[in-house]
DSSP file (Angstrom, degrees, kcal/mol; ACC not computed):
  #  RESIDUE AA STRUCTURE BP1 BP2  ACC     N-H-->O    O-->H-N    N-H-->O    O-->H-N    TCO  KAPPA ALPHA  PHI   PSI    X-CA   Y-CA   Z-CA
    1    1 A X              0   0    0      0, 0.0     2,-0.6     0, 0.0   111,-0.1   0.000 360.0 360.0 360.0 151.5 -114.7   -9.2  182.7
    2    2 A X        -     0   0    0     24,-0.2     2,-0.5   109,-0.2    24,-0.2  -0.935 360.0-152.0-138.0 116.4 -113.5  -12.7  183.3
    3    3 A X  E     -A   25   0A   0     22,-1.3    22,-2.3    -2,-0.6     2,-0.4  -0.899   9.3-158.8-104.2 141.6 -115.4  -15.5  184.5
    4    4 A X  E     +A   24   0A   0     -2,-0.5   111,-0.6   109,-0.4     2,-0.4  -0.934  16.9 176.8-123.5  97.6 -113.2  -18.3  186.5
    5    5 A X  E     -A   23   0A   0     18,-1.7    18,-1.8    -2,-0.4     2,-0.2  -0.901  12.5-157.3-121.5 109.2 -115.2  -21.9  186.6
    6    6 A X  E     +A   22   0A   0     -2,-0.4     2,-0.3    16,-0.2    16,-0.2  -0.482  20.9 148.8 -58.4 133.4 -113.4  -24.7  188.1
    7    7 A X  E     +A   21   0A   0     14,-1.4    14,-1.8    -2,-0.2   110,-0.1  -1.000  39.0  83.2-163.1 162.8 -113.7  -28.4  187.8
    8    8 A X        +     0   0    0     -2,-0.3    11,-0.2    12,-0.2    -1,-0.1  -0.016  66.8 132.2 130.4 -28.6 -112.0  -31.7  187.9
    9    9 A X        +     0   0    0    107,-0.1     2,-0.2    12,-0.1   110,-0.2   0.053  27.1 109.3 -61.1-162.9 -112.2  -32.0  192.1
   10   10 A X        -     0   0    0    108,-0.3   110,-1.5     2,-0.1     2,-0.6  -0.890  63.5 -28.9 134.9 -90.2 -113.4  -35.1  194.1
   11   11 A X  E     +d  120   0B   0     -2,-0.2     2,-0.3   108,-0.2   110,-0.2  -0.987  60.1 162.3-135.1 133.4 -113.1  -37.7  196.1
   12   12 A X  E     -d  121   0B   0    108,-3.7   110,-0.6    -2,-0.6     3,-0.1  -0.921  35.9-110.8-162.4 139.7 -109.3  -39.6  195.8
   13   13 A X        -     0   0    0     -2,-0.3   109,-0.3     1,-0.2     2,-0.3   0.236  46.4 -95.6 -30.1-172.6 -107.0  -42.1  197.8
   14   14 A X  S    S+     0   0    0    107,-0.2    73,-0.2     1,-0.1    -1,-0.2  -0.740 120.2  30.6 -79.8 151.2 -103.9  -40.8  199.4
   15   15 A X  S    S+     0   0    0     71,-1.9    70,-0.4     1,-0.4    72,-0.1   0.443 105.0 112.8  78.1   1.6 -100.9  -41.5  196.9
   16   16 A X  E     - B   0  86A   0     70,-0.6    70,-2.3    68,-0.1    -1,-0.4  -0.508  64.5-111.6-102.2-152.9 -103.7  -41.0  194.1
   17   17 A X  E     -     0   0A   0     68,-0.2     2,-0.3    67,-0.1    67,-0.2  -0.605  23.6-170.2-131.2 173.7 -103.9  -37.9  191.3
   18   18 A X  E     - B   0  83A   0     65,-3.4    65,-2.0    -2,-0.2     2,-0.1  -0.961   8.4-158.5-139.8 130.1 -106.2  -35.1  190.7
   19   19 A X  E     - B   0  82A   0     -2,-0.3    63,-0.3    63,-0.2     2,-0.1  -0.402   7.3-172.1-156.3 135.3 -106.6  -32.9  188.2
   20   20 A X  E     - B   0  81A   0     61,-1.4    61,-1.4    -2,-0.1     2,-0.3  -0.303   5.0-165.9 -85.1 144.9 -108.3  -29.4  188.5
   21   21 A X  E     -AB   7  80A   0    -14,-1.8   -14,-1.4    59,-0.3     2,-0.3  -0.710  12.5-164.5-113.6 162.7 -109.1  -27.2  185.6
   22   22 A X  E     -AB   6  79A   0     57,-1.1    57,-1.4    -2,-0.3     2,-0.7  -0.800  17.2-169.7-153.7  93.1 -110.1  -23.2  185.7
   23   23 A X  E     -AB   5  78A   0    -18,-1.8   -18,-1.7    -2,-0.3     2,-0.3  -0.904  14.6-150.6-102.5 129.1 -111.5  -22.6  182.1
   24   24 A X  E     +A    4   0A   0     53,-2.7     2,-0.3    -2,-0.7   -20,-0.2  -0.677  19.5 175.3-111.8 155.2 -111.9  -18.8  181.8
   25   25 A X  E     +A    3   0A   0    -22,-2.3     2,-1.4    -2,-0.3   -22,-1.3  -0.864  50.1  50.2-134.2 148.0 -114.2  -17.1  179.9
   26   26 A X  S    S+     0   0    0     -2,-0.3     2,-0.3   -24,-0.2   -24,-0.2  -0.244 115.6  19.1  98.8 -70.4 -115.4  -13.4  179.2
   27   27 A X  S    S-     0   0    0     -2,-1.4     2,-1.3   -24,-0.1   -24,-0.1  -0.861  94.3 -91.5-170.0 132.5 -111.7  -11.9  178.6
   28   28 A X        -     0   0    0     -2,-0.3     2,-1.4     1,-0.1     3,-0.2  -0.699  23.5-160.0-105.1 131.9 -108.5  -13.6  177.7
   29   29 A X    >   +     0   0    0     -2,-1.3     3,-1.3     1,-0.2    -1,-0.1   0.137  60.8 106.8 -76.9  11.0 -106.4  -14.6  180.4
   30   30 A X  T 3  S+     0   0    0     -2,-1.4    -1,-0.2     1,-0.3    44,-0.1   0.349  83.3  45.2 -92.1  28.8 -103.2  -14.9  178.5
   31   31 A X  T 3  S+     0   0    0     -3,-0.2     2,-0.3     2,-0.1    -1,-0.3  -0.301 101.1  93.2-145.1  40.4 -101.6  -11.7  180.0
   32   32 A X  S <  S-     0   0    0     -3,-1.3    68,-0.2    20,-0.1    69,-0.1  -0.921  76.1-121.3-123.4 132.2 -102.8  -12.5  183.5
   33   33 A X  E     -E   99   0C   0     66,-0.8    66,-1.4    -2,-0.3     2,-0.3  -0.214  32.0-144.4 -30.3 138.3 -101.0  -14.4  186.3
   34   34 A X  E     -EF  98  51C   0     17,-2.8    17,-2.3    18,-0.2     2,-0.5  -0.825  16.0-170.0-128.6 165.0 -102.9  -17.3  187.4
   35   35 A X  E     -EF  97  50C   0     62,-1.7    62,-1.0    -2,-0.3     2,-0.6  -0.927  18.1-163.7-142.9 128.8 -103.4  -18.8  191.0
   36   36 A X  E     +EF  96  49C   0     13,-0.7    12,-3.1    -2,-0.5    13,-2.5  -0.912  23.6 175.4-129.1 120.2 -104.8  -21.9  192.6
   37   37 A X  E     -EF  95  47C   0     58,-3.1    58,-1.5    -2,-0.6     2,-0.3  -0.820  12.5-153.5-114.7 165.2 -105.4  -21.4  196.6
   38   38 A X  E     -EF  94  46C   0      8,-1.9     8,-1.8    -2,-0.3     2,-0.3  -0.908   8.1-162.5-115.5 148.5 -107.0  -24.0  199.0
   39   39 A X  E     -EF  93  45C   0     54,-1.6    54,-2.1    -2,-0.3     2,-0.7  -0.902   6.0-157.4-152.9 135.2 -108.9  -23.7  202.1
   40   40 A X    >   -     0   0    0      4,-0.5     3,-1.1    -2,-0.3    52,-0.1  -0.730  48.3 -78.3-100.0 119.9 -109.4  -26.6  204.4
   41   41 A X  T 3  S+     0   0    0     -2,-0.7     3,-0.1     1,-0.2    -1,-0.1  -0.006 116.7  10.3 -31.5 147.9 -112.5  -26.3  206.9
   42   42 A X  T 3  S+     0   0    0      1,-0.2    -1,-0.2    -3,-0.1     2,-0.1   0.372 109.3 101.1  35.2  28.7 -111.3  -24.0  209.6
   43   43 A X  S <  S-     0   0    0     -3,-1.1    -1,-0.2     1,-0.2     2,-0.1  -0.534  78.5 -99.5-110.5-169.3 -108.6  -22.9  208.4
   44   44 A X        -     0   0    0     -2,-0.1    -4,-0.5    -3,-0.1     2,-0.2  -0.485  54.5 -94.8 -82.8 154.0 -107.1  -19.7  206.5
   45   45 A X  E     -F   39   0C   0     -2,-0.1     2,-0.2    -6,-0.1    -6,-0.2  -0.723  48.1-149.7 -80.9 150.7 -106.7  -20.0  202.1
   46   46 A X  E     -F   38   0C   0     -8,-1.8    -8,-1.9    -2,-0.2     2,-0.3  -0.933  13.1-114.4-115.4 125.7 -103.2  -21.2  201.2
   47   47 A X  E     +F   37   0C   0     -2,-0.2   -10,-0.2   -10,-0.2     3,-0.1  -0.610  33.0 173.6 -71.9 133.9 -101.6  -20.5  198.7
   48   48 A X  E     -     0   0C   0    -12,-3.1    13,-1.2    -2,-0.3     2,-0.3   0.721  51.0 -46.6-114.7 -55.4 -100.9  -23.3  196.5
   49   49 A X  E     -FG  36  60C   0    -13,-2.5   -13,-0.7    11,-0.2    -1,-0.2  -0.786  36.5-156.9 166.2 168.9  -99.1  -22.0  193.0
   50   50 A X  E     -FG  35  59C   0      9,-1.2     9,-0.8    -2,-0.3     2,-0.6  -0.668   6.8-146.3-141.2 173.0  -99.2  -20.0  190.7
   51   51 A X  E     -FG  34  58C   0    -17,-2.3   -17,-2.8     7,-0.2     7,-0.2  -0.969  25.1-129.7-141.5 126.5  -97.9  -19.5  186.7
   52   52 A X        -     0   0    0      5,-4.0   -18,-0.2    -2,-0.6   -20,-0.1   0.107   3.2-148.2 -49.1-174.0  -96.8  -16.2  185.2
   53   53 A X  S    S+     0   0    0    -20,-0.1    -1,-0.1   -22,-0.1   -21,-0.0   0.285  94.5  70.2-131.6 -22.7  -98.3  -15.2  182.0
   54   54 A X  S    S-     0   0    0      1,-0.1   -21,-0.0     3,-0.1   -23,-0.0   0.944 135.1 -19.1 -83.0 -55.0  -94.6  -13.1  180.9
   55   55 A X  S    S-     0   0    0      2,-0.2    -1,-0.1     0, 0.0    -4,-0.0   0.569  93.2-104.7-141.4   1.2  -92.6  -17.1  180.4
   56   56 A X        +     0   0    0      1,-0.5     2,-0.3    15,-0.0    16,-0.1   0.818  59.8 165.6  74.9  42.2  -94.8  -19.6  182.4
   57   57 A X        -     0   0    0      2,-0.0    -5,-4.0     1,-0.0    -1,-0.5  -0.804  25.3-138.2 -90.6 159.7  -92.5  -19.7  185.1
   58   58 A X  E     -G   51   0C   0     -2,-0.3     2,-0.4    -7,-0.2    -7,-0.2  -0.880  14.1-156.5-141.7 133.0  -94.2  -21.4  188.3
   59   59 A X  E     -G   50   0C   0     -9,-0.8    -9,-1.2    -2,-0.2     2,-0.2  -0.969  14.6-163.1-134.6 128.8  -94.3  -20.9  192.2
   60   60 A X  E     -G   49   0C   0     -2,-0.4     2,-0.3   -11,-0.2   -11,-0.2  -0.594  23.2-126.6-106.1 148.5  -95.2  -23.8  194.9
   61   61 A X     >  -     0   0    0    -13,-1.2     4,-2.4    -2,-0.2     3,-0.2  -0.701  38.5-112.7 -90.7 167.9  -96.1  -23.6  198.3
   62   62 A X  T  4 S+     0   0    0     -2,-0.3    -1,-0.1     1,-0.3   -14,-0.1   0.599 114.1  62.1 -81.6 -16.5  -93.6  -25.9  200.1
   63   63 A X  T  4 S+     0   0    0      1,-0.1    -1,-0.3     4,-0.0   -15,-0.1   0.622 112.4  36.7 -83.2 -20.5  -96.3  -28.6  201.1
   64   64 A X  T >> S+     0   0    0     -3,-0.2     3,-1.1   -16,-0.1     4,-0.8   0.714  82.1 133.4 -99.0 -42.3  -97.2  -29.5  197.1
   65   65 A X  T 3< S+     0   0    0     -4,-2.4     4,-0.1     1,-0.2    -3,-0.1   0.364  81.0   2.4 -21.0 132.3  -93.7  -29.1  195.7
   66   66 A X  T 34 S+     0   0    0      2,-0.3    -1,-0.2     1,-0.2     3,-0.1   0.897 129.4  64.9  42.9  26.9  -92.9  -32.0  193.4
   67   67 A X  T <4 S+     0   0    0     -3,-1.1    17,-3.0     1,-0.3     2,-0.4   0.378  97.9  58.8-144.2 -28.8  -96.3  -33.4  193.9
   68   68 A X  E  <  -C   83   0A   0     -4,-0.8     2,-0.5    15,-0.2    -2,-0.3  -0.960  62.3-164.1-129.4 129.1  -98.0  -30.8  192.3
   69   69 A X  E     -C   82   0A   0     13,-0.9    13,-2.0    -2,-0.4     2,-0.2  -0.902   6.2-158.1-124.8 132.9  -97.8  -29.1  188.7
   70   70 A X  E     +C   81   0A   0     -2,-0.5     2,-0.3    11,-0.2    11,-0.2  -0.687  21.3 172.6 -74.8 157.3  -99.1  -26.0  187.7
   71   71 A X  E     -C   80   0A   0      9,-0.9     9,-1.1    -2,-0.2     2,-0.6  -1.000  20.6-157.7-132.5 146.9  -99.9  -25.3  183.6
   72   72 A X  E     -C   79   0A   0     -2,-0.3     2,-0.4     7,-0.3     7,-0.2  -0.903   6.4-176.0-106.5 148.1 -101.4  -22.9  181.4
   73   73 A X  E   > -C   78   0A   0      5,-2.2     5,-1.4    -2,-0.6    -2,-0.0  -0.962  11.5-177.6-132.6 122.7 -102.9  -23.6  177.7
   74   74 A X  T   5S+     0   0    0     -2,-0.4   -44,-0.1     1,-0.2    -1,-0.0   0.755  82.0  66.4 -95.8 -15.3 -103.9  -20.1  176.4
   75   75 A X  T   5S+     0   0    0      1,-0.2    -1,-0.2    -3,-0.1   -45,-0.0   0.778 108.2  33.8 -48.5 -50.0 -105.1  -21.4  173.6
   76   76 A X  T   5S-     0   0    0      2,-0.1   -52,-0.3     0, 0.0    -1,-0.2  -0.007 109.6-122.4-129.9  -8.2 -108.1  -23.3  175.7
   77   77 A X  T   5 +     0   0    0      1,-0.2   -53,-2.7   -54,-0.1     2,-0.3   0.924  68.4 145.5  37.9  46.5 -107.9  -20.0  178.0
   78   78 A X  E   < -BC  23  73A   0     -5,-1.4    -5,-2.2   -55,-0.2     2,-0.3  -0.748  47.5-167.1 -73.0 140.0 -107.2  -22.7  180.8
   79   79 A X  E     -BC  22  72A   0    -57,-1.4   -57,-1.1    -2,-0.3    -7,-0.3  -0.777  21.7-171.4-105.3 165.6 -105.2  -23.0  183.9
   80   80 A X  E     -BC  21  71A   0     -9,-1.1    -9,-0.9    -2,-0.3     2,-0.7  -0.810  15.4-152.5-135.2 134.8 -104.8  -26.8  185.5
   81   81 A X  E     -BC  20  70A   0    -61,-1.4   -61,-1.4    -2,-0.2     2,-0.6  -0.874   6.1-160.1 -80.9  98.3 -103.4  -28.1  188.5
   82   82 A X  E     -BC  19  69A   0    -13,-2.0   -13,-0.9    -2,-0.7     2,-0.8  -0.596   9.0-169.1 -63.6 113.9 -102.2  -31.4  188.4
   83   83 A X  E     +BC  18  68A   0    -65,-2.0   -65,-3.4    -2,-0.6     2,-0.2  -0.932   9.6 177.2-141.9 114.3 -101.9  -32.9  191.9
   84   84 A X  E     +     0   0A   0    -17,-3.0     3,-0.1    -2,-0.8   -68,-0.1  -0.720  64.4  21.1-115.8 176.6 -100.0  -36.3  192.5
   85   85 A X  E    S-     0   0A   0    -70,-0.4     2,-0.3    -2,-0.2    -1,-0.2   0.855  93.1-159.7  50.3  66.8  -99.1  -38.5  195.5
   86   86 A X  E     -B   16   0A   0    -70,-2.3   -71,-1.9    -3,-0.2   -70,-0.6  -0.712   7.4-152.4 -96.2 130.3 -102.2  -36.5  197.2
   87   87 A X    >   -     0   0    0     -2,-0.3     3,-4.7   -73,-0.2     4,-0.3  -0.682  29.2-113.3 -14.0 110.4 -102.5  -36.3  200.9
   88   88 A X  G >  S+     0   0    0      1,-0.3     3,-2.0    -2,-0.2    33,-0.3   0.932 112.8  74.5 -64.4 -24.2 -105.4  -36.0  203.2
   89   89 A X  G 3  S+     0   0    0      1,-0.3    -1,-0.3   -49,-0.0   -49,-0.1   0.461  85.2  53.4  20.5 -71.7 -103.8  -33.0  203.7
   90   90 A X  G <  S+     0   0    0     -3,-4.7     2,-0.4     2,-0.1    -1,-0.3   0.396  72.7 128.0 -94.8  -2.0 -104.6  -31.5  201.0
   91   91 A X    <   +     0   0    0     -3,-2.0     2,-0.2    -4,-0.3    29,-0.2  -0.466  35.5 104.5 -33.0  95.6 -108.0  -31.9  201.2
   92   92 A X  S    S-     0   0    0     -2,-0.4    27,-1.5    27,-0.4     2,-0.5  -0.884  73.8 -63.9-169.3-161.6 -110.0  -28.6  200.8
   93   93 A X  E     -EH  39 118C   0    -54,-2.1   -54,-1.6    -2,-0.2     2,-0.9  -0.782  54.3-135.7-111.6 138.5 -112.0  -26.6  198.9
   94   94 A X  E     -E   38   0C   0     23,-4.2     2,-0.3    -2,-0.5   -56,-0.3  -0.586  16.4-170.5 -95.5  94.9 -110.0  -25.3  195.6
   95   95 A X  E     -E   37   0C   0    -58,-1.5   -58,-3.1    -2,-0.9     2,-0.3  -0.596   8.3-159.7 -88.4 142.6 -110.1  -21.9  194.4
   96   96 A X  E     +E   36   0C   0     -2,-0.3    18,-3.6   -60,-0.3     2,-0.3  -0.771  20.8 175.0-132.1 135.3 -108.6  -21.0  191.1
   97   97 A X  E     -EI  35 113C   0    -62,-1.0   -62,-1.7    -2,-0.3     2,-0.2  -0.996  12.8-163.3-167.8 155.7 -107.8  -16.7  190.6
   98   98 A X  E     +EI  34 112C   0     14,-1.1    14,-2.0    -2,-0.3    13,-0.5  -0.971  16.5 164.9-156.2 141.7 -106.0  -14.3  187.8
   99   99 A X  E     -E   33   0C   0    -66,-1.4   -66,-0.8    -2,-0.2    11,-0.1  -0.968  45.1-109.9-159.6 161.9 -104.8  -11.1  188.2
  100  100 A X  S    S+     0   0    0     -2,-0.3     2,-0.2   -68,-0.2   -66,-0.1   0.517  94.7  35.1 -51.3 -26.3 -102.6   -8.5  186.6
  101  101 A X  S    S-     0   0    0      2,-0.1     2,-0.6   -68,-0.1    -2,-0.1  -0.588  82.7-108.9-131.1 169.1  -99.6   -8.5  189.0
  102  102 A X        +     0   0    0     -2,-0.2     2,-0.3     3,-0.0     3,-0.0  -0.952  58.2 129.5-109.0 135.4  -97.8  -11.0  191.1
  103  103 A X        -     0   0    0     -2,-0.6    -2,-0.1     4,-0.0     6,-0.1  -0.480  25.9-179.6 176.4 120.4  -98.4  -10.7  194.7
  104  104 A X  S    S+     0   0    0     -2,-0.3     3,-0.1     1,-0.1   -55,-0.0   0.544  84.4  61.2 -98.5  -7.4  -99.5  -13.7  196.4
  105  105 A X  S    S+     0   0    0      1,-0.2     2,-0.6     2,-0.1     3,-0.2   0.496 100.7  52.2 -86.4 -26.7  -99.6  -11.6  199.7
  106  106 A X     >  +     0   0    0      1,-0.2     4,-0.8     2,-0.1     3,-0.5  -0.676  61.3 144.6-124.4  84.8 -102.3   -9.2  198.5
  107  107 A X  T >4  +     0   0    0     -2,-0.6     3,-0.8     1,-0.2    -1,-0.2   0.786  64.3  72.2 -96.7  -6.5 -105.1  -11.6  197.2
  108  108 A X  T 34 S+     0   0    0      1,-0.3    -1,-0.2    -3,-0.2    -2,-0.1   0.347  95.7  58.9 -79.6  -7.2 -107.9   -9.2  198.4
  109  109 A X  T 34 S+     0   0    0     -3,-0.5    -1,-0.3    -6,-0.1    -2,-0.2   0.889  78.3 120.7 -81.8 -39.9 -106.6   -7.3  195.4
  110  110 A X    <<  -     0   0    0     -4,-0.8   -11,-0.2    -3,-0.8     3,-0.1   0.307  59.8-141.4 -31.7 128.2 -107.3  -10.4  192.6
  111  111 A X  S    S+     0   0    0    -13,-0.5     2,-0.5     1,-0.2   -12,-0.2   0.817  77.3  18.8 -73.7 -19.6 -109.4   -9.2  190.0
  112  112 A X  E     -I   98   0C   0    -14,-2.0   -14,-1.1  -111,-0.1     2,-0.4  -0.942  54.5-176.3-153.8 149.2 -111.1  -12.4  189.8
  113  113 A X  E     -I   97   0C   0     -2,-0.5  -109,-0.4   -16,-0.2     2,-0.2  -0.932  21.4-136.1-119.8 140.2 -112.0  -16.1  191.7
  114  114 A X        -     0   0    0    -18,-3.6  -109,-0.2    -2,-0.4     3,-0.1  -0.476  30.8-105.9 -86.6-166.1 -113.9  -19.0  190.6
  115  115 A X        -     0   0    0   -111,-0.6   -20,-0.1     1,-0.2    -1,-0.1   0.154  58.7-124.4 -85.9  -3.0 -116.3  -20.7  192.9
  116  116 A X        -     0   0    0    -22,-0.2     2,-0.3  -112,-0.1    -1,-0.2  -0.090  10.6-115.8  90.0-178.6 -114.4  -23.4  193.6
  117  117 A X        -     0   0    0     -3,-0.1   -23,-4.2  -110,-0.1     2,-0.1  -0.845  28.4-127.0-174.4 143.5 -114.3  -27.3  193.6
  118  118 A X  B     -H   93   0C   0     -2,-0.3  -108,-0.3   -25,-0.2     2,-0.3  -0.451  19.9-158.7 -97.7 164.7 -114.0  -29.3  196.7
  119  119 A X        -     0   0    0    -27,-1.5   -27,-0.4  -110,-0.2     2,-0.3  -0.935   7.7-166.8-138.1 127.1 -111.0  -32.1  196.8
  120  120 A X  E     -d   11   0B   0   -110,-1.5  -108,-3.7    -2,-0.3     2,-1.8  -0.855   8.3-178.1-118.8  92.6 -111.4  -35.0  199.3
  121  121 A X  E     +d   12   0B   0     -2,-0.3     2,-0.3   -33,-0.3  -107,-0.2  -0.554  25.7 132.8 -88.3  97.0 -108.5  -37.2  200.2
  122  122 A X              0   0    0     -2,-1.8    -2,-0.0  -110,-0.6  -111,-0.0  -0.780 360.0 360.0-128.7 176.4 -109.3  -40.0  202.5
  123  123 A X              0   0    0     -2,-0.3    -1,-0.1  -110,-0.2  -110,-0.1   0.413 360.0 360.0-100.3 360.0 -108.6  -43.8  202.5
């Protein structure tokens, strides 16, 4: 079992920086894919990106690209999202998720979520 706790969100200009952490616990996560989604009130989660575990190669939704970097330290059993130039946009609640397999299409599979951590971008 793997517990997923997220932390880092709050309250930030546009054009300032963020960055969320997902320190896992319970199991180590260094042979799982790791995931950061959003969901913005009254909308759908988005996927935002994600990092192998096989070479730390990295996949962006097209709204974060080159504003946003994913990372692992396995060491720390951490994921973090690094979020620059930020956008009200982006504003939503941030969910952090690890699973065996890559499919960003079947998250109803992920063996595990944290609980989240709100991000609020306003002026």
């Amino acid at each position: 079992q793997v517990q997923l706790v997220e932390s880092g969100g709050g309250l930030a200009q546009p054009g300032g920086s963020l960055r969320l952490s997902c320190a896992a616990s319970g199991r180590t996560i260094s042979m799982y894919y790791m995931y950061w989604f959003r969901q913005a009130p009254g909308k759908e989660r988005e996927f935002v990106a994600a990092i192998s575990w096989i070479d730390s190669s990295t996949d962006y939704a097209d709204s974060v690209k080159g504003r946003f970097t994913i990372s692992r330290d396995n060491a720390k059993n951490t994921v973090y999202l690094q979020m620059n130039t930020l956008k009200p946009e982006d504003t939503a609640v941030y969910y952090c998720a690890a699973d065996r397999i890559y499919d960003i299409r079947r998250t109803d599979l992920y063996d595990y979520w944290g609980q989240g951590t709100q991000v609020t971008v306003s002026s």
